[in-house]
MARPA-294539 format. One record per residue: residue in one letter; x, y, z of N, C-alpha, C in turn. Coordinates in steps of 0.05 Angstrom, whole numbers, padded with zeros to 5 digits, always signed. Each point is the difference from the previous one (the first is absolute). Layout:
AXYZXYZXYZ ...
This chain:
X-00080-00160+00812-00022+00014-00012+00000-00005-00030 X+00022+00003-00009+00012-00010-00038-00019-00029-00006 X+00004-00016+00017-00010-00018-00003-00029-00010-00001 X-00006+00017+00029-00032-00006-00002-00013+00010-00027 X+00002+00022-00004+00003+00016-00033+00001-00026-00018 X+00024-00010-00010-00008-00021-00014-00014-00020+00008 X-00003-00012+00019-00019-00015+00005-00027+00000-00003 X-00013+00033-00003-00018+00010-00011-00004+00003-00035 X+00025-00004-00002-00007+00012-00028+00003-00037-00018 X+00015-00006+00015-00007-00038-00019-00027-00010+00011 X-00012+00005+00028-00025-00008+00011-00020+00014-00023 X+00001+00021-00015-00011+00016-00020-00001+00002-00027 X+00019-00022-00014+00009-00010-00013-00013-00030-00008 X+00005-00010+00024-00013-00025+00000-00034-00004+00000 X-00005+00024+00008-00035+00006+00002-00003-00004-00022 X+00016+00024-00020-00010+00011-00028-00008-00030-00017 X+00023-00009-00001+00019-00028-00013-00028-00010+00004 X-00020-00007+00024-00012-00024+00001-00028+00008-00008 X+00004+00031+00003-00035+00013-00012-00001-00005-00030 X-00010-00020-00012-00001+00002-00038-00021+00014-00010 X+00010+00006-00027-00023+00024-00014-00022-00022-00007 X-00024+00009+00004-00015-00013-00028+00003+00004-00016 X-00014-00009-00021-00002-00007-00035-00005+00030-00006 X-00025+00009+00010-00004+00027-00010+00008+00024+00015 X+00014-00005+00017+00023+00023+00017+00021-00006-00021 X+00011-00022-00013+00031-00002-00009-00016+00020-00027 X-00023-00010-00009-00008+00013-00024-00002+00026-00004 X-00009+00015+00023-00007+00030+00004+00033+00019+00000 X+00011-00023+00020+00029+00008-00005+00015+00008-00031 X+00001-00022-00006+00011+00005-00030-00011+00012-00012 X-00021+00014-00010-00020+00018-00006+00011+00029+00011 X+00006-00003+00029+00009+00025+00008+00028+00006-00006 X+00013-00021-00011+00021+00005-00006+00012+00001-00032 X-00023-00003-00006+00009-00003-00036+00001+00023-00008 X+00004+00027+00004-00006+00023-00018+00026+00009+00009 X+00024-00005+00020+00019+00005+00012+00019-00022-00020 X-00011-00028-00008+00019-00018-00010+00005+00013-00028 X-00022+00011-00010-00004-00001-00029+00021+00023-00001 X+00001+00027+00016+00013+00026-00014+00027-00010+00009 X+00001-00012+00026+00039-00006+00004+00010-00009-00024 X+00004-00017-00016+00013-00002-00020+00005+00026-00018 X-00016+00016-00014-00003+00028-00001+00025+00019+00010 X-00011+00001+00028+00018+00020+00013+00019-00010+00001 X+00005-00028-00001+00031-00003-00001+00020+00003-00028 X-00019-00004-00017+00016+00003-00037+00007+00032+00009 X-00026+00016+00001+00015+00028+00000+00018+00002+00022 X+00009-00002+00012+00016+00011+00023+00028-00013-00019 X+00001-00023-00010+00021-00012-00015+00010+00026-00020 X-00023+00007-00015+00009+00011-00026+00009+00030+00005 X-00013+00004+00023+00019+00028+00015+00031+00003+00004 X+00005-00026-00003+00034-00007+00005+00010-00004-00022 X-00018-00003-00019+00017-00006-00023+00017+00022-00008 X+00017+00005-00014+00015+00014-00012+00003+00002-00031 X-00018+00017-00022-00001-00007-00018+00016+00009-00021 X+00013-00008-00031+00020+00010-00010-00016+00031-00011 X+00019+00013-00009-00005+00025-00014-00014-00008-00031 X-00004+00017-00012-00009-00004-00024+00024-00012-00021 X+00023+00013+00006+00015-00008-00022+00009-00024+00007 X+00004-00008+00027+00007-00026+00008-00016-00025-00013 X-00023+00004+00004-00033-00004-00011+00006-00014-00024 X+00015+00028-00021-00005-00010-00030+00036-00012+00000 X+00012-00007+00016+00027-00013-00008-00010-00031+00003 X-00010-00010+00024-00011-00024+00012-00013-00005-00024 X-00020+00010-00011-00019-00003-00023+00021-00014-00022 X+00006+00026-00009+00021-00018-00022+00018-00016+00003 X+00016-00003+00023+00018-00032+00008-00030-00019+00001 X-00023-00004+00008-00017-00019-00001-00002-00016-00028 X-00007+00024-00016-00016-00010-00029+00028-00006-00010 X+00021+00009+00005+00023-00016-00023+00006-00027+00005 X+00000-00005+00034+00002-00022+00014-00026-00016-00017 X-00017+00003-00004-00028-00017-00008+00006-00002-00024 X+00006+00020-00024+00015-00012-00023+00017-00018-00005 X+00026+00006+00016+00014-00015+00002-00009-00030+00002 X-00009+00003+00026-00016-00028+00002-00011-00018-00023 X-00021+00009-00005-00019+00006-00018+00014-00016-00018 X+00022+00017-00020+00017-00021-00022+00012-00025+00013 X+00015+00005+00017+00014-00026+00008-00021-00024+00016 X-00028+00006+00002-00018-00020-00001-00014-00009-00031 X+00000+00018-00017-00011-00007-00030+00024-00004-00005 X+00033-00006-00004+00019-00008-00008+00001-00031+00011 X-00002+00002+00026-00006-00039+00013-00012-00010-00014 X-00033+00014-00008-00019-00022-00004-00001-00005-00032 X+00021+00024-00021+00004-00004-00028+00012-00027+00007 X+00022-00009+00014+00015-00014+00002-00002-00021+00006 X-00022+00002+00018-00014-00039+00011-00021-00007-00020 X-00010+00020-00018-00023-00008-00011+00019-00011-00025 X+00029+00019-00012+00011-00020-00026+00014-00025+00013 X+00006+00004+00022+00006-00036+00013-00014-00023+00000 X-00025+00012+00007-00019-00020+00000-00009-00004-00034 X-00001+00015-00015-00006-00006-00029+00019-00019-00010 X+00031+00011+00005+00009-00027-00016+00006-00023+00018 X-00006+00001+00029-00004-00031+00010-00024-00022-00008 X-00025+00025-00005-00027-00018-00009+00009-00007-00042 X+00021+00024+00000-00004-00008-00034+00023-00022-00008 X+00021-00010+00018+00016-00020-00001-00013-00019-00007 
């Protein structure tokens, strides 16, 4: 009986497979399906940001300030390189 069952259900399968949409069935389709494509992305960011776990305030302002010192930091030791390639290159062009 399991069987005849499948045998029904690939004989049903294979119908589908060989019935093709038209141009303006495939069209109507996607139409009917575009207002479902557009919010899923949506519903999925929020359901993400529900999980997030966010810091406290003071956490907030510690992150903050390790950032901007990190970017100073930076900051000189990129204008310290380029003091440095720019007097390299001066006295290679002034040789």
């Amino acid at each position: 009986m399991s069987e005849g069952k499948k045998l029904k259900k690939a004989n049903k399968k294979a119908v589908e497979k060989k019935k093709e949409l038209s141009f303006f069935e495939k069209v109507l389709n996607f139409f009917k399906r575009l207002p479902k494509l557009i919010v899923s992305p949506f519903k999925n960011t929020w359901r993400e940001l529900k999980k997030v776990t966010w810091p406290s305030r003071e956490n907030l302002f510690q992150y903050t300030g390790i950032v901007l010192a990190f970017m100073a930091f930076m900051g000189l030791v990129i204008g310290l390189l380029d003091l440095g390639a720019s007097k390299l290159i001066a006295r290679i062009i002034g040789s």
